[in-house]
C-alpha positions as CSV (number, residue, x, y, z in Angstrom):
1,X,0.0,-5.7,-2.9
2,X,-2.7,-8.1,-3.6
3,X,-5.4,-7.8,-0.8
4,X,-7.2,-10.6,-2.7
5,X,-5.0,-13.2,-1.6
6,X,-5.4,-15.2,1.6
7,X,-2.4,-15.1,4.1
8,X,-2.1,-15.8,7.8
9,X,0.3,-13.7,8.4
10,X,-1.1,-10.3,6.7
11,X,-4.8,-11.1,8.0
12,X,-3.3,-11.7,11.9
13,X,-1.8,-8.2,11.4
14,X,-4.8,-6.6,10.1
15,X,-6.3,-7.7,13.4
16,X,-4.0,-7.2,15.6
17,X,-1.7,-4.5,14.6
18,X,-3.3,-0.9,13.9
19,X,-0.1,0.4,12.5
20,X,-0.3,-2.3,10.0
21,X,-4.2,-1.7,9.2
22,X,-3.3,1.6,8.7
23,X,-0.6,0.7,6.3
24,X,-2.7,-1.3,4.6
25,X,-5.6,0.9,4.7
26,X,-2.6,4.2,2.9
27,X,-1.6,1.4,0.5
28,X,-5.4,0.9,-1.0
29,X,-5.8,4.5,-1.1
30,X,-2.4,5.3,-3.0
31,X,-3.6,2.5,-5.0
32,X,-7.0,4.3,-5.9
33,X,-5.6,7.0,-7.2
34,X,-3.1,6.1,-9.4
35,X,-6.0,3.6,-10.9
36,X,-7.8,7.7,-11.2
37,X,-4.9,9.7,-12.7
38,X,-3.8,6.3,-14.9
39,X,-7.4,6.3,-17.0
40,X,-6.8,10.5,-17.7
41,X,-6.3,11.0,-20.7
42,X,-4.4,14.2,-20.6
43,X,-3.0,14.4,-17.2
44,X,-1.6,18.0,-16.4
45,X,2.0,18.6,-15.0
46,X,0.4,18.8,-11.3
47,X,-1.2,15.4,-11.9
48,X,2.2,13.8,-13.2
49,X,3.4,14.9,-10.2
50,X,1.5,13.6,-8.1
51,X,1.4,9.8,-9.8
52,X,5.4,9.9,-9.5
53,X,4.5,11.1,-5.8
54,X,2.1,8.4,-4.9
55,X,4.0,5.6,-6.3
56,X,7.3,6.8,-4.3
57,X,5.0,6.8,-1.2
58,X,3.2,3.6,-2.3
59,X,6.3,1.3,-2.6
60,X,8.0,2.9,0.9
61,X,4.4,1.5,2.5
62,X,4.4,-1.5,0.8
63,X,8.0,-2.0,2.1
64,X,7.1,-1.3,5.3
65,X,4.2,-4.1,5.0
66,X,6.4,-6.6,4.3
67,X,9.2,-5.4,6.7
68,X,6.1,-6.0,9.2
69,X,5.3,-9.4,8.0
70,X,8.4,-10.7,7.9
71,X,9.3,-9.2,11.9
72,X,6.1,-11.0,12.7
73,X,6.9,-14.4,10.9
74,X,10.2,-14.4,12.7
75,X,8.8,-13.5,15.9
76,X,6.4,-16.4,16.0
């Protein structure tokens, strides 16, 4: 999810909605440390692991963002 990007709807949220900042917040960490375990150059079985891991967890949050957004647009 590009944080970069203005949008109403994600930057109300962020105000508002703690559940969603925390989302957001789970979704630049995941994000952080498949950027880590993407520039090793020999990742172990443990660390392979844990990349398939995060991005599992990653895309259910980012889902969840946009499940959020798109509640909220609807709602108002």
């Amino acid at each position: 999810m590009d944080l970069s990007t203005p949008d109403v709807v994600r930057d109300e949220l962020i105000k508002s909605n703690p559940t969603f900042r925390d989302l957001v917040h789970q979704h630049q960490s995941f994000e952080a440390r498949l950027n880590e375990l993407a520039h090793l150059t020999y990742p172990n079985e443990d660390e392979q692991i844990e990349e398939s891991t995060l991005k599992k967890k990653k895309l259910m949050v980012k889902d969840a963002i946009y499940e959020m957004m798109h509640n909220y647009e609807i709602s108002h």
